[in-house]
C-alpha positions in Angstrom: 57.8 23.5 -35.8 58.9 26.6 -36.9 62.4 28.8 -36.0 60.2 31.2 -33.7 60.7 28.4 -31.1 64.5 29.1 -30.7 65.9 30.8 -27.5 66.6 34.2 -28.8 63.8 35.1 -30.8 61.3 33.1 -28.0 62.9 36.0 -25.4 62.7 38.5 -28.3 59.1 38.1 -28.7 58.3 38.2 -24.9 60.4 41.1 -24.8 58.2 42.7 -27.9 55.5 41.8 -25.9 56.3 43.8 -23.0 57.4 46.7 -24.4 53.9 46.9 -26.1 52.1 46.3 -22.8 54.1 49.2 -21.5 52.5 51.8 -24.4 49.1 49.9 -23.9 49.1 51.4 -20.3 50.9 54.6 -21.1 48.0 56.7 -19.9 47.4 54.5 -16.8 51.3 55.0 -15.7 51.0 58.9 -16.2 47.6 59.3 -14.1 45.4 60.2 -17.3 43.2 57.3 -16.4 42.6 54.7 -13.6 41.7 51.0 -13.1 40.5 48.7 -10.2 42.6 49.2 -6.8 44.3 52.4 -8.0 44.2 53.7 -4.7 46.6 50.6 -3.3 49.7 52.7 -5.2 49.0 55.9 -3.7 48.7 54.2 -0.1 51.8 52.4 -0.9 53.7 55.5 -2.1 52.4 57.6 1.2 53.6 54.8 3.3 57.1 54.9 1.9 57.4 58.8 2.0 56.3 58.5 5.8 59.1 55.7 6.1 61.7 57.7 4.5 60.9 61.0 6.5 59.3 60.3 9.8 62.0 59.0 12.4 62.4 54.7 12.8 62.2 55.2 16.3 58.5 56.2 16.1 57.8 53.7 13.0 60.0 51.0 13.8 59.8 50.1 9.7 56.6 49.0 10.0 53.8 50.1 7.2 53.2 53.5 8.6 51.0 56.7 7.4 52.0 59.4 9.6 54.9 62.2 7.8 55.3 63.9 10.9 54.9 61.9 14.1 54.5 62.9 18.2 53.4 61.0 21.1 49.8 61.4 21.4 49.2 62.1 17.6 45.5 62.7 17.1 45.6 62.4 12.8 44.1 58.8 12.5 44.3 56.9 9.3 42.2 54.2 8.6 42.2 51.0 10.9 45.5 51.6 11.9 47.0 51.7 15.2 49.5 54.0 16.5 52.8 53.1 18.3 54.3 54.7 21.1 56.2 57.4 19.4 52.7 58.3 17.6 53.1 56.6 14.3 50.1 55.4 12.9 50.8 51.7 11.3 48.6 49.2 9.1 49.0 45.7 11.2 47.5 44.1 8.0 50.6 43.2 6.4 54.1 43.2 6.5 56.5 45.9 5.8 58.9 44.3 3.2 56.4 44.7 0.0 57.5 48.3 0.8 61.0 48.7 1.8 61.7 46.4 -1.1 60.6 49.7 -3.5 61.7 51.9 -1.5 65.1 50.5 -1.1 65.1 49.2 -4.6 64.6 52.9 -6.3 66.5 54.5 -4.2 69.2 51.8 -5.3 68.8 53.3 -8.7 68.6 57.0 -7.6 65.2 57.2 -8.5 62.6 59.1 -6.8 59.8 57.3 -5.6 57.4 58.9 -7.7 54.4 57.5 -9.5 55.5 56.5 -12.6 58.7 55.0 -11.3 57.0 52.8 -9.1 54.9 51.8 -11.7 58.1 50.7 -14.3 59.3 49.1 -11.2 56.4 46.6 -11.1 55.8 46.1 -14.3 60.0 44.9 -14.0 58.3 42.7 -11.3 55.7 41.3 -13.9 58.3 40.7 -16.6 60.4 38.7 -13.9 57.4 36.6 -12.9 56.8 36.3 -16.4 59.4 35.0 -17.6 59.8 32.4 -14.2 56.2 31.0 -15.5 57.8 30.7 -18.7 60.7 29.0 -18.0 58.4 27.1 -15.3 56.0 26.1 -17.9 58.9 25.1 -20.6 60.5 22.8 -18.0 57.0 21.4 -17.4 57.0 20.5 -20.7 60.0 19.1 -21.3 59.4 16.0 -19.1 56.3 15.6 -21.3 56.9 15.3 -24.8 58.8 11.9 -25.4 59.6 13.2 -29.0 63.0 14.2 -29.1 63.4 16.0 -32.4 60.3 18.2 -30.6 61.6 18.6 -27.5 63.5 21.8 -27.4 61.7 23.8 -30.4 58.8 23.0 -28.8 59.9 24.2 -25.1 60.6 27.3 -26.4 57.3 27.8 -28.2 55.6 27.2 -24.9 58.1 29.4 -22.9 56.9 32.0 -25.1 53.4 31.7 -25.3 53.2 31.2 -21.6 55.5 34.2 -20.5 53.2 36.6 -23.0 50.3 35.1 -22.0 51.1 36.3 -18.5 52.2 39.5 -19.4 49.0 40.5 -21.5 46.3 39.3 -18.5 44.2 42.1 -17.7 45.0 41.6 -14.6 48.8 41.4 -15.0 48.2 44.8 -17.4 47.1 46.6 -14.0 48.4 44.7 -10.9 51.7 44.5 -12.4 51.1 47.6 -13.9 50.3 51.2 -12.3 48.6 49.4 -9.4 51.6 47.9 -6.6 50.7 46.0 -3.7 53.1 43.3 -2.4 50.9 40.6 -4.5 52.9 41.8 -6.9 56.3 40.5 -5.7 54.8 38.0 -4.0 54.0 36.3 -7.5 57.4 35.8 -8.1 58.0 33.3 -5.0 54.6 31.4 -5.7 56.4 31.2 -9.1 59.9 30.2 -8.6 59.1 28.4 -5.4 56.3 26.3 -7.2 59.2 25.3 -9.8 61.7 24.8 -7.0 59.6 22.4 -5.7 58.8 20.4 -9.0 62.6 19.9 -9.2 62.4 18.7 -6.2 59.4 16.3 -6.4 60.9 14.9 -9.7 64.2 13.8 -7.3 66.4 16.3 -8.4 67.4 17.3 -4.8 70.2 19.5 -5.8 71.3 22.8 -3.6 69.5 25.3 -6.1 66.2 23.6 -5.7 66.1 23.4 -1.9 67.7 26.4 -1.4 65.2 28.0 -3.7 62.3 26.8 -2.0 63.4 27.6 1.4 63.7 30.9 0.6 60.9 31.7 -1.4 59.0 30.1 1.7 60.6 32.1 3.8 60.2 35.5 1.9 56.3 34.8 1.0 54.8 35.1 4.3 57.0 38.4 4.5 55.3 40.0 1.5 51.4 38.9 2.2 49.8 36.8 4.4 48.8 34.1 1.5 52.2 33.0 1.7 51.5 30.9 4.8 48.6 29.2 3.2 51.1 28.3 0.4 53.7 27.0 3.0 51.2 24.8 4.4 50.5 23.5 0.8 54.1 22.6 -0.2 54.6 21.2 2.7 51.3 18.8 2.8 52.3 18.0 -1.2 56.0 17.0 0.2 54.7 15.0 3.4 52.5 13.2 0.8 55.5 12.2 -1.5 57.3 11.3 1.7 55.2 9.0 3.4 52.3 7.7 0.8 54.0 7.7 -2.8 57.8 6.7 -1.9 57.0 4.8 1.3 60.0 6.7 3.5 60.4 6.0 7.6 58.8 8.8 9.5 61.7 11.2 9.7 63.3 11.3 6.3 59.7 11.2 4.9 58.9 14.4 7.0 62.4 16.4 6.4 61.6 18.9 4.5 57.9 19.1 5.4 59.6 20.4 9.1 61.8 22.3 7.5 59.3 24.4 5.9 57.4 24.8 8.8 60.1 25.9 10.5 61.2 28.8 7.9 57.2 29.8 8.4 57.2 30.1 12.2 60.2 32.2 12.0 58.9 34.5 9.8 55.5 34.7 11.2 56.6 34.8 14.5 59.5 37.6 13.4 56.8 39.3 11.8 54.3 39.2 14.8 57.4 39.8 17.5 58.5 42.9 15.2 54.9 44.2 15.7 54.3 43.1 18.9 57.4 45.3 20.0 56.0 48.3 18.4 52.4 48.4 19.6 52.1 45.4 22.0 50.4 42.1 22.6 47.1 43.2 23.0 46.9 45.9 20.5 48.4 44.0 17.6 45.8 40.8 18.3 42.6 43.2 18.2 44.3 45.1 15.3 44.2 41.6 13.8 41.3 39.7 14.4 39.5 43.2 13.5 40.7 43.0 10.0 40.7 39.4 9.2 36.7 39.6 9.8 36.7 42.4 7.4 37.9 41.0 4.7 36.7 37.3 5.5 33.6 35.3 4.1 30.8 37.1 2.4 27.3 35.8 1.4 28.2 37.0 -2.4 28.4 33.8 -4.5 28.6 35.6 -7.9 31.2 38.6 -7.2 34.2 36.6 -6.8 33.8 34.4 -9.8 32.9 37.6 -12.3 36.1 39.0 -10.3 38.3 35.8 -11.6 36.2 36.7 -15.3 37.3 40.1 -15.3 41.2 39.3 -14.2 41.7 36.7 -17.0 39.3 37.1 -19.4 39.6 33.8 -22.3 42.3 32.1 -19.6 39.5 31.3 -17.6 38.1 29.0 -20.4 41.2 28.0 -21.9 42.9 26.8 -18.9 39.3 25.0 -17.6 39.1 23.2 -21.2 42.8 22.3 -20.6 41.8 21.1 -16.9 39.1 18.9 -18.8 41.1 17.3 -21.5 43.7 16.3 -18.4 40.7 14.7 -16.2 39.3 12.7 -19.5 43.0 11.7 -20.7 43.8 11.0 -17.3 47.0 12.3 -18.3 47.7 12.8 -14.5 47.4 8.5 -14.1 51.0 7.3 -12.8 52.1 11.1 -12.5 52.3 11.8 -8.7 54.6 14.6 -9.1 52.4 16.5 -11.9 49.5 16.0 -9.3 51.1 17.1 -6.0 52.5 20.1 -8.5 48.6 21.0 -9.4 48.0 20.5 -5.6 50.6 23.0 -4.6 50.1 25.9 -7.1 46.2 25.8 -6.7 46.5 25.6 -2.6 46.9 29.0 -2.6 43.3 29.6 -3.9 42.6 28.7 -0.1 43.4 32.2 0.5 41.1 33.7 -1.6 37.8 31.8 -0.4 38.4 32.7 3.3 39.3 36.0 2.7 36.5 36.2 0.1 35.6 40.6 -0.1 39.4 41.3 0.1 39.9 39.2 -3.1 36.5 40.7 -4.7 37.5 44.3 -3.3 41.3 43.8 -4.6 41.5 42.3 -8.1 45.6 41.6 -7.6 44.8 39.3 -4.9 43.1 37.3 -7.4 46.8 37.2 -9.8 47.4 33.7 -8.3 45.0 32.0 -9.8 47.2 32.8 -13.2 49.7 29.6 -12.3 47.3 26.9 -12.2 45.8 27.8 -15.1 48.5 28.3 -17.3 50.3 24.7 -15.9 46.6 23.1 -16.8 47.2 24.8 -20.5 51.0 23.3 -20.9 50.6 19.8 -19.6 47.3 19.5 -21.4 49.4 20.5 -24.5 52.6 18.9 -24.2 50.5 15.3 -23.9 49.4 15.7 -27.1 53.1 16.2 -29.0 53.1 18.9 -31.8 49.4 19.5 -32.2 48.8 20.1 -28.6 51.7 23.1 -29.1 49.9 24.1 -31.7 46.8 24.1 -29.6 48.2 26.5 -26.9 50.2 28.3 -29.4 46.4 29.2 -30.7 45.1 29.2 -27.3 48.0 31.8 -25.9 46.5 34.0 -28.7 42.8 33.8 -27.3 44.2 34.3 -24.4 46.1 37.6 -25.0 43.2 39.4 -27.2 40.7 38.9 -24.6 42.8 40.1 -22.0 43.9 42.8 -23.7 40.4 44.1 -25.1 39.0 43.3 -21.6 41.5 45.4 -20.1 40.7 48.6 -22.6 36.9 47.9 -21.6 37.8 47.8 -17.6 39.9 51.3 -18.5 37.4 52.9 -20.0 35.2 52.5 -16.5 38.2 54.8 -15.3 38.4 58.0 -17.7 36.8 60.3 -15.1 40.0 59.7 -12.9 42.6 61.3 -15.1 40.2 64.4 -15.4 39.9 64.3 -11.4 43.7 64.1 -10.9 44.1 67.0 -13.6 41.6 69.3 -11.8 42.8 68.4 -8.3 46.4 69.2 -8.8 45.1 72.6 -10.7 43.4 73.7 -7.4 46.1 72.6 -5.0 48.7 74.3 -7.3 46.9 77.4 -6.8 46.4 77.0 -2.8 50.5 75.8 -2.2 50.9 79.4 -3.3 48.3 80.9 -0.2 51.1 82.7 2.1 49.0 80.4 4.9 49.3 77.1 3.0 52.5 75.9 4.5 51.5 76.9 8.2 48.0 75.7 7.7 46.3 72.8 9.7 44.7 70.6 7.4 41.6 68.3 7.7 39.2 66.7 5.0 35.3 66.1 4.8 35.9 62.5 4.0 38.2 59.6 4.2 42.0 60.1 3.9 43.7 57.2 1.9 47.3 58.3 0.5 46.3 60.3 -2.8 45.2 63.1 -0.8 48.0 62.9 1.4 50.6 62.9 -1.5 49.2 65.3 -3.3 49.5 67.9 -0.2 52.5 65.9 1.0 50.7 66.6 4.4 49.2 64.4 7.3 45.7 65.0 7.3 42.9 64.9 9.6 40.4 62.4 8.0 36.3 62.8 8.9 36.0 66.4 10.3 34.4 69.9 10.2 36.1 72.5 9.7 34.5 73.6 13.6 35.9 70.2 14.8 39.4 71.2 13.7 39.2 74.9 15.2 40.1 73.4 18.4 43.3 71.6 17.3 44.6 74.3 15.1 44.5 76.5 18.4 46.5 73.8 20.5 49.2 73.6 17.5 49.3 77.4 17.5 48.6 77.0 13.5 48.4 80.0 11.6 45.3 78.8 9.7 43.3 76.0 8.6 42.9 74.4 5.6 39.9 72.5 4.9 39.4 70.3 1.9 35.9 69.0 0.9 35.9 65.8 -1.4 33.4 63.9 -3.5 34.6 60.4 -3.9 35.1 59.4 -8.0 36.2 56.0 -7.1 36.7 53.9 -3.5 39.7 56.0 -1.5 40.0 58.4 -4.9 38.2 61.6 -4.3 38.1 64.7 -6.1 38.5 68.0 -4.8 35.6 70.3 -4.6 36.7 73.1 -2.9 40.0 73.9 -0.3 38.8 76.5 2.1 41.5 78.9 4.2 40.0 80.3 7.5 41.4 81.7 10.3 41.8 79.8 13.7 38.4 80.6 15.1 36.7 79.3 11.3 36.3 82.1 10.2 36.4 81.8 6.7 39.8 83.8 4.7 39.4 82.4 1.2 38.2 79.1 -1.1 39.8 77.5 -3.7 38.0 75.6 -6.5 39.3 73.6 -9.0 38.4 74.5 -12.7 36.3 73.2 -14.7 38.3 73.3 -18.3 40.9 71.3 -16.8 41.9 68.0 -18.4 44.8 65.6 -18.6 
């Protein structure tokens, strides 16, 4: 074994390895290109401005998308619903995946700005990275029964596993420049899916269960696949209670109610919270609406090229190391390893009932990483120092086909960066029209958070510029400013033209972006 596998240099060379995963996506963090789900960042980046400026009494701190709210607010957004105080709010998942950025920059006195959100989860990925290593390497150290390996070769699997994370494709952009709450919510599937090892190898000490109660607790509150994790903890401890140890009813099914206990509190915090804000009735339309959206499709082959695409060579890695486990049987007289696989890969429910949300959104596929890279270290750790070396090799596939898969999947992108370049050219030269600021606006085409940011305006979504004559005259607006957009990607349009006319629509003047303009 060599002295790579010692603790310092292990971290140095995770640390290497993200600070050359930060100048891989150099471009994609300054808006020069784009990649799969981009438009989830400029959503999430609207929705914190409109926390941080509209009033809480009309938002409640729920998701909103409105900047400048009123009772009877006519600028819809989406499938959201508006409250009372005329905020428009997304009832499709909770508000903490953004009030913990918010909060967390602001911490920092840092703007919420593009790029800073984007260092702030790619932080997020180096945390979860280095849990999955530290995950892995205590994995691994129940396995190997040669002590003279037993540390080196921790920390060589601590290493490969925490850069093997780091360099997925799909870390490289869901961790990256695109945020969603999946994000954050990969560190409680990690650190509670290790809490709960502890736990299921008897080491019932305060950290453990204190850890898993409150990753439980603080899943459900990031994205709804937190629940279906709960469920599968819980079943996996409810199994070890009453089938493998043989316990009475109620010390067997402890924890199991404990769990479901911190879930209904969150879920019914969560659904009181909204309730309060929009109402019974609203908020269960609002949600049965969505939930058949982005359930079950009749597309058999989209998902599985989805999971290709994420992780590239971990797909076949971690399914050769799921092999060797089956034909070893290396999971015989190993009930903890197998309620552990049973746990991490629940999850996965998620994903097959809400089948086009996972297609659509490549980071809700990110969970998927775990099981796969435990397959890879128990599979490894069996087989002593040759099955290190195996993963050691195997981390390596894994990272150059994630990585060139990633500069493939960018390339797809390109025409973004020139689209952002030309937009904020044109709307440069239109925040200097003596009518911009007083201006109603409205858009040809769907409204989705990058054209709200970039006019830091709310925005009428879907009209003519006839259909907003009538509003603009019961505003008293000065003008209107209508913005026609061709769509480059899904909810990533480029400008084509930003028309002034006067409140009858007649048109003033018309703004169009140049066509020399690059990033």
């Amino acid at each position: 074994m060599t002295r790579v596998a010692r603790p310092g240099l292990a971290l140095l060379a995770v640390g290497l390895a993200f600070a050359l995963s930060l100048l891989l996506r150099a471009d994609f963090f300054l808006e020069h290109g784009g990649g799969q789900g981009l438009e989830a960042t400029y959503h999430t980046l609207w929705t914190i401005e409109a926390l941080k400026t509209s009033p809480p009494s009309a938002h409640h701190f729920l998701p909103t998308v409105t900047l400048d709210p009123a009772p009877g607010n006519p600028v819809r957004w989406g499938s959201t619903v508006p409250t009372s105080g005329g905020s428009y709010i997304y009832t499709s998942f909770p508000p903490l995946g953004f009030l913990a950025p918010m909060y967390g920059l602001e911490s920092l006195s840092l703007k919420v700005t593009f790029l800073n959100l984007a260092l702030f989860n790619a932080l997020v990925g180096l945390g979860a990275a280095l849990g999955i290593g530290g995950f892995m390497r205590a994995v691994a150290l129940r396995e190997i029964r040669n002590p003279a390996e037993r540390e080196r070769a921790g920390w060589l699997i601590f290493a490969a596993m925490a850069i093997s994370y780091l360099c997925l494709r799909e870390s490289l952009v869901s961790h990256g420049a695109v945020y969603w709450p999946h994000s954050l919510s990969q560190l409680c599937l990690v650190f509670g899916s290790w809490a709960a090892f502890r736990l299921l190898c008897g080491q019932r000490d305060p950290v453990s269960l204190g850890g898993l109660l409150v990753a439980c607790a603080l899943y459900p509150l990031l994205e709804w696949t937190g629940y279906v994790f709960n469920v599968g903890v819980a079943l996996a401890f409810a199994i070890d209670g009453l089938v493998l140890r043989r316990k009475a009813l109620r010390p067997a099914l402890g924890l199991p109610f404990a769990l479901a206990g911190v879930t209904l509190l969150a879920g019914g915090g969560t659904l009181l919270h909204y309730v309060l804000a929009i109402g019974a009735p609203e908020m269960m339309r609002a949600l049965a609406h969505r939930a058949v959206d982005r359930s079950l499709r009749p597309d058999a082959v989209a998902l599985p090229l989805g999971y290709l695409v994420s992780f590239a060579g971990l797909l076949l890695t971690g399914l050769a190391a799921a092999l060797t486990i089956r034909r070893n049987a290396l999971l015989r007289g190993r009930p903890e390893l197998l309620l552990l696989f049973l746990l991490v890969t629940f999850p996965m429910v998620e994903n097959l009932v809400m089948m086009q949300h996972a297609t659509q959104f490549s980071f809700d596929r990110l969970k998927l990483a775990l099981p796969l890279l435990l397959a890879m270290t128990v599979a490894a750790a069996a087989h002593g120092r040759t099955g290190v070396r195996a993963l050691v090799a195997g981390a390596g596939f894994v990272v150059v086909t994630n990585v060139a898969t990633f500069e493939l999947d960018a390339g797809r992108y390109d025409a973004w960066g020139t689209a952002v370049a030309r937009n904020g050219e044109v709307i440069g030269r239109f925040r200097r029209d003596p009518l911009a600021g007083c201006s109603l606006m409205g858009a040809s085409g769907a409204v989705r958070g990058y054209l709200n940011m970039a006019f830091h305006r709310d925005i009428f979504e879907f009209v003519s510029a006839d259909g907003l004559a009538g509003e603009a005259e019961r505003r008293d607006s000065c003008a209107l400013a209508y913005v026609t957009i061709d769509p480059v990607f899904p909810d990533l349009p480029r400008i084509a033209s930003i028309e002034i006319l006067d409140r009858a629509g007649h048109p003033l003047r018309r703004y169009e972006p140049e066509p020399e303009v690059r990033p």
